[in-house]
PyMOL commands that place a pseudoatom at each C-alpha (Angstrom):
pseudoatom trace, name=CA, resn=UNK, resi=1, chain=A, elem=C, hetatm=0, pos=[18.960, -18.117, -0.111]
pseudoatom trace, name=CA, resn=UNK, resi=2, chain=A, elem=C, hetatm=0, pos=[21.160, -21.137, -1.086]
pseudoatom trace, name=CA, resn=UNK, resi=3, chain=A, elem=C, hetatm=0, pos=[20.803, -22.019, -5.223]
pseudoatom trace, name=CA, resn=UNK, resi=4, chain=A, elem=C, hetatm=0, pos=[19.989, -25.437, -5.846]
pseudoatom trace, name=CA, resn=UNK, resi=5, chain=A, elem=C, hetatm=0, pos=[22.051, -27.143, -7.983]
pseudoatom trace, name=CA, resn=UNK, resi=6, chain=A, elem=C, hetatm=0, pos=[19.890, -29.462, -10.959]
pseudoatom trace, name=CA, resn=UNK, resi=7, chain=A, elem=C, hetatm=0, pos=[16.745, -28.995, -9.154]
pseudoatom trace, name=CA, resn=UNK, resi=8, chain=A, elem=C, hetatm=0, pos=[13.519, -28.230, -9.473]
pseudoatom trace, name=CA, resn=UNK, resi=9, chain=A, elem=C, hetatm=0, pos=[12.901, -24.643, -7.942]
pseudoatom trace, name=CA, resn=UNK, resi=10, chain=A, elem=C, hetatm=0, pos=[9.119, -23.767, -6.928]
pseudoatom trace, name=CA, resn=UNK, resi=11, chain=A, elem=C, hetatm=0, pos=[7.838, -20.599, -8.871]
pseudoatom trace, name=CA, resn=UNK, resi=12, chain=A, elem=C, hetatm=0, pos=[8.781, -18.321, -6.196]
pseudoatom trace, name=CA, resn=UNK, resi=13, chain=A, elem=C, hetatm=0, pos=[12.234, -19.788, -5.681]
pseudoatom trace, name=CA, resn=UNK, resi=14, chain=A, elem=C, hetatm=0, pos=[12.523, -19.584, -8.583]
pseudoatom trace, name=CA, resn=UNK, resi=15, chain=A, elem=C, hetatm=0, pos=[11.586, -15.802, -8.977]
pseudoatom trace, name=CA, resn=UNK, resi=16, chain=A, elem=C, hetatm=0, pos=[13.661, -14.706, -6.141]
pseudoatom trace, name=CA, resn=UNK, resi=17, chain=A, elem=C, hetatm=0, pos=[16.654, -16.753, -6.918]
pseudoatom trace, name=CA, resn=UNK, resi=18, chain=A, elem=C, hetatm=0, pos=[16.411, -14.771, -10.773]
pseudoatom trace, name=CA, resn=UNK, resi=19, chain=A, elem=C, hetatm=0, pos=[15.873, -11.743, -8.847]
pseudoatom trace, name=CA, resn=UNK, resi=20, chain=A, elem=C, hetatm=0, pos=[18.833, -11.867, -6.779]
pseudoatom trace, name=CA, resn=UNK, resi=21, chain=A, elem=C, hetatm=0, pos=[21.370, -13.285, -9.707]
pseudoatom trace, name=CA, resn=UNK, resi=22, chain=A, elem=C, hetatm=0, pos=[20.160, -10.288, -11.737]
pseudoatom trace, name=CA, resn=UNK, resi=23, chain=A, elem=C, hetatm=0, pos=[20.253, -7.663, -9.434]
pseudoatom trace, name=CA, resn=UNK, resi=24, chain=A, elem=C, hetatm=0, pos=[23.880, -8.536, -8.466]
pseudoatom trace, name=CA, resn=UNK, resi=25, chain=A, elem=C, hetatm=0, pos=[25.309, -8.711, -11.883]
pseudoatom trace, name=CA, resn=UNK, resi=26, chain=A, elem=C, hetatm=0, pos=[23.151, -5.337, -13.018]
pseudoatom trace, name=CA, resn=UNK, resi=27, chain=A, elem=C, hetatm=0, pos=[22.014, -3.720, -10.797]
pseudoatom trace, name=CA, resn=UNK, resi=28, chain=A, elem=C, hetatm=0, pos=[18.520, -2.423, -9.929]
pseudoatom trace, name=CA, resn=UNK, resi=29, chain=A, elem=C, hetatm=0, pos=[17.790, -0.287, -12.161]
pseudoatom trace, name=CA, resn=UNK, resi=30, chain=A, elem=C, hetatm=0, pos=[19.104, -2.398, -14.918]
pseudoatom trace, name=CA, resn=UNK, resi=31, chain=A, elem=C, hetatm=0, pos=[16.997, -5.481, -13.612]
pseudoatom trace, name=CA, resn=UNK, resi=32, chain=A, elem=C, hetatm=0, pos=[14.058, -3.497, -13.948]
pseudoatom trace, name=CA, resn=UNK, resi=33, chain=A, elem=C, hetatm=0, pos=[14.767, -2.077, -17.283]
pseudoatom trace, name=CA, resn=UNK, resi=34, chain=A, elem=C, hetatm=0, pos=[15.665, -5.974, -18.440]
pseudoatom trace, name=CA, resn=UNK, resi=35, chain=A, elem=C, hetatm=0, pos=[12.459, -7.245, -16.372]
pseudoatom trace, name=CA, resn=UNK, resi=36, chain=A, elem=C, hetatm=0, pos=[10.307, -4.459, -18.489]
pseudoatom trace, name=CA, resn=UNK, resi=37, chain=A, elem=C, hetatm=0, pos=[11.378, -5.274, -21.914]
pseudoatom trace, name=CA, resn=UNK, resi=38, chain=A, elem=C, hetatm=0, pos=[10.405, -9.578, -21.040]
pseudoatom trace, name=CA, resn=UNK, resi=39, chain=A, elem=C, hetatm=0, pos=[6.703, -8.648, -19.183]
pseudoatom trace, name=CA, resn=UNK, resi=40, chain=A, elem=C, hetatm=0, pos=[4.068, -8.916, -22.076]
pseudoatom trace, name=CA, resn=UNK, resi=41, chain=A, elem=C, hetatm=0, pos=[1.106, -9.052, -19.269]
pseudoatom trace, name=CA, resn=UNK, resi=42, chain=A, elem=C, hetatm=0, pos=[0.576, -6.671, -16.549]
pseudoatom trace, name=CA, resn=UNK, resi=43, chain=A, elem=C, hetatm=0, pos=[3.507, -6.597, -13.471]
pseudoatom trace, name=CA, resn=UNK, resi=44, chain=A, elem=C, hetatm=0, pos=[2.428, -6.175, -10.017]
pseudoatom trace, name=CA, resn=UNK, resi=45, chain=A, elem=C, hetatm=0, pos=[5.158, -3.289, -9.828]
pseudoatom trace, name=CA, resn=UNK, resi=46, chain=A, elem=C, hetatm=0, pos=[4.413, -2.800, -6.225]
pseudoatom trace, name=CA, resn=UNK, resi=47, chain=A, elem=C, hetatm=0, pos=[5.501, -6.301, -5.425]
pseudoatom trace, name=CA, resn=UNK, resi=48, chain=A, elem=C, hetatm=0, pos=[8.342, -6.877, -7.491]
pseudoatom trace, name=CA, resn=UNK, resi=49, chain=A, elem=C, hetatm=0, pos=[9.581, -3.671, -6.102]
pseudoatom trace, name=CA, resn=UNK, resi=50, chain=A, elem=C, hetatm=0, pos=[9.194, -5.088, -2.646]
pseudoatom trace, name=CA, resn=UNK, resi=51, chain=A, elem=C, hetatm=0, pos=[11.210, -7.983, -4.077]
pseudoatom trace, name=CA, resn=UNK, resi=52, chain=A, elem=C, hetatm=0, pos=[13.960, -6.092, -5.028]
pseudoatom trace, name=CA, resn=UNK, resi=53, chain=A, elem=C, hetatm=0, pos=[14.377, -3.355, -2.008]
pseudoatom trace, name=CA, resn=UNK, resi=54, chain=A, elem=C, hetatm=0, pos=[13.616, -5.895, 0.615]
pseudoatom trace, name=CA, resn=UNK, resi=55, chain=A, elem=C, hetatm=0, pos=[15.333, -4.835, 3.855]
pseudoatom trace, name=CA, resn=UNK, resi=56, chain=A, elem=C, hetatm=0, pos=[16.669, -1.750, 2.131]
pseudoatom trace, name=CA, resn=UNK, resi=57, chain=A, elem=C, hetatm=0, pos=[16.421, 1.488, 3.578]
pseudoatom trace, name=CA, resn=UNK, resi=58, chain=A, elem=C, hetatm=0, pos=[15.536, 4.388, 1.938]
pseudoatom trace, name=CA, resn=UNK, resi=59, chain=A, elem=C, hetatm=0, pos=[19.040, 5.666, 2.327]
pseudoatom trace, name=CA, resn=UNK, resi=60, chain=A, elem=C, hetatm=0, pos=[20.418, 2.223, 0.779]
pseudoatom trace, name=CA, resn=UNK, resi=61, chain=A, elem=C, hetatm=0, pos=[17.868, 2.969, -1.879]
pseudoatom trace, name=CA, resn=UNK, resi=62, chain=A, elem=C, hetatm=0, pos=[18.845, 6.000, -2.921]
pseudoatom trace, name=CA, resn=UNK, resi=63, chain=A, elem=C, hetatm=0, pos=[22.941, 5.199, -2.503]
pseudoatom trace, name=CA, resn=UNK, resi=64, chain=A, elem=C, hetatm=0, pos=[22.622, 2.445, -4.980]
pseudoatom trace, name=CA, resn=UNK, resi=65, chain=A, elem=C, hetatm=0, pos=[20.875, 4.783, -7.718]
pseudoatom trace, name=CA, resn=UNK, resi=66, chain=A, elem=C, hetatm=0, pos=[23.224, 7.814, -7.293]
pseudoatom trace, name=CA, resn=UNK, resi=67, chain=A, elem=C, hetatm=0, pos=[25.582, 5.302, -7.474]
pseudoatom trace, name=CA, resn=UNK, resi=68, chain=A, elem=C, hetatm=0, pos=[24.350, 3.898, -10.940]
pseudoatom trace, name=CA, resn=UNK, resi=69, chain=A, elem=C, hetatm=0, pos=[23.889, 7.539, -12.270]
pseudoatom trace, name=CA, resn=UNK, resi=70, chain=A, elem=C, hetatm=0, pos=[26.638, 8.574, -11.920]
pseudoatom trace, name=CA, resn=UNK, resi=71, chain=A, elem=C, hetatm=0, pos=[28.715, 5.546, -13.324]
pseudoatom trace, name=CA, resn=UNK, resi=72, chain=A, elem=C, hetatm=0, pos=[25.901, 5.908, -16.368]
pseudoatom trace, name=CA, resn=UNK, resi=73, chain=A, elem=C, hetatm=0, pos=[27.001, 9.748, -16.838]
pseudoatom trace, name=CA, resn=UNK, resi=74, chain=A, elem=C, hetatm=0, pos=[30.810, 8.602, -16.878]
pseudoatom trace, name=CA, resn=UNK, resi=75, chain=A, elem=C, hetatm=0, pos=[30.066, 6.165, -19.370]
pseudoatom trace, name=CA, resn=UNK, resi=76, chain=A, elem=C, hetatm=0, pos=[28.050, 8.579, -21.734]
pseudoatom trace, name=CA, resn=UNK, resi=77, chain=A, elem=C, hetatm=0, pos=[30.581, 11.541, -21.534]
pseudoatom trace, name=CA, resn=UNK, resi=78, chain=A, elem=C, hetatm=0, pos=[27.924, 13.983, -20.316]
pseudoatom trace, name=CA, resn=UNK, resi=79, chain=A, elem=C, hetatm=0, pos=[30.259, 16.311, -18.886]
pseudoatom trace, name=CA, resn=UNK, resi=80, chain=A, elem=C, hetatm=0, pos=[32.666, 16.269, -22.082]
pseudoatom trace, name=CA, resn=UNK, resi=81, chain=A, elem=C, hetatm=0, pos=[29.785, 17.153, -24.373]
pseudoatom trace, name=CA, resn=UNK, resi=82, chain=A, elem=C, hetatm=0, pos=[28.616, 19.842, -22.172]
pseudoatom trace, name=CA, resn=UNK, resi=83, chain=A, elem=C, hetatm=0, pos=[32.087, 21.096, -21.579]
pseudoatom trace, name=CA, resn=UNK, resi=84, chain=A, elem=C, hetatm=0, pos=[32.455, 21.154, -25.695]
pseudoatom trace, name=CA, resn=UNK, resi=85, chain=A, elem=C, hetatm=0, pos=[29.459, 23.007, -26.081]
pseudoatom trace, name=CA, resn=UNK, resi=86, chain=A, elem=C, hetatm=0, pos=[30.519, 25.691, -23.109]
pseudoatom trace, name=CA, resn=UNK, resi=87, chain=A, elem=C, hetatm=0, pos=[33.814, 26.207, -24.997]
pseudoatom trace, name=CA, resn=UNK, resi=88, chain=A, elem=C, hetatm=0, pos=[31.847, 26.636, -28.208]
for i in range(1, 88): cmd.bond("trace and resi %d" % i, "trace and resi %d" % (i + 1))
show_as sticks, trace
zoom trace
């Protein structure tokens, strides 16, 4: 989808335009966690997720959040504190 530049965007342009910005720049799991903490009223969870996986395969799915664990368990030093507590 091409971003308009100083225009008006419908709703749903709108939606999936934020949807695709965010999801490049976080990540899905991080868009949904950032999505959650802004929804005060109830989220149609089935369609945003259709939003965000849309032509994914399961496969892609599941390569993008092994992917994000394990660049989260990097960043949080799991396996130092676990190797600290095995030496202890």
């Amino acid at each position: 989808m091409k971003m308009k530049q100083h225009e008006q965007y419908s709703d749903n342009e709108l939606r999936k335009v934020a949807l695709i910005v965010l999801t490049e720049h976080l990540g899905h799991a991080n868009t949904l966690r950032f999505l959650s903490l802004h929804q005060s009223d109830k989220v149609d969870y089935l369609s945003l997720r259709n939003q965000l996986f849309e032509g994914m395969t399961a496969r892609e799915i599941y390569d993008n959040a092994a992917e994000f664990w394990n660049n989260a368990k990097s960043s949080w030093n799991v396996d130092k504190k676990v190797e600290k507590s095995n030496d202890s």
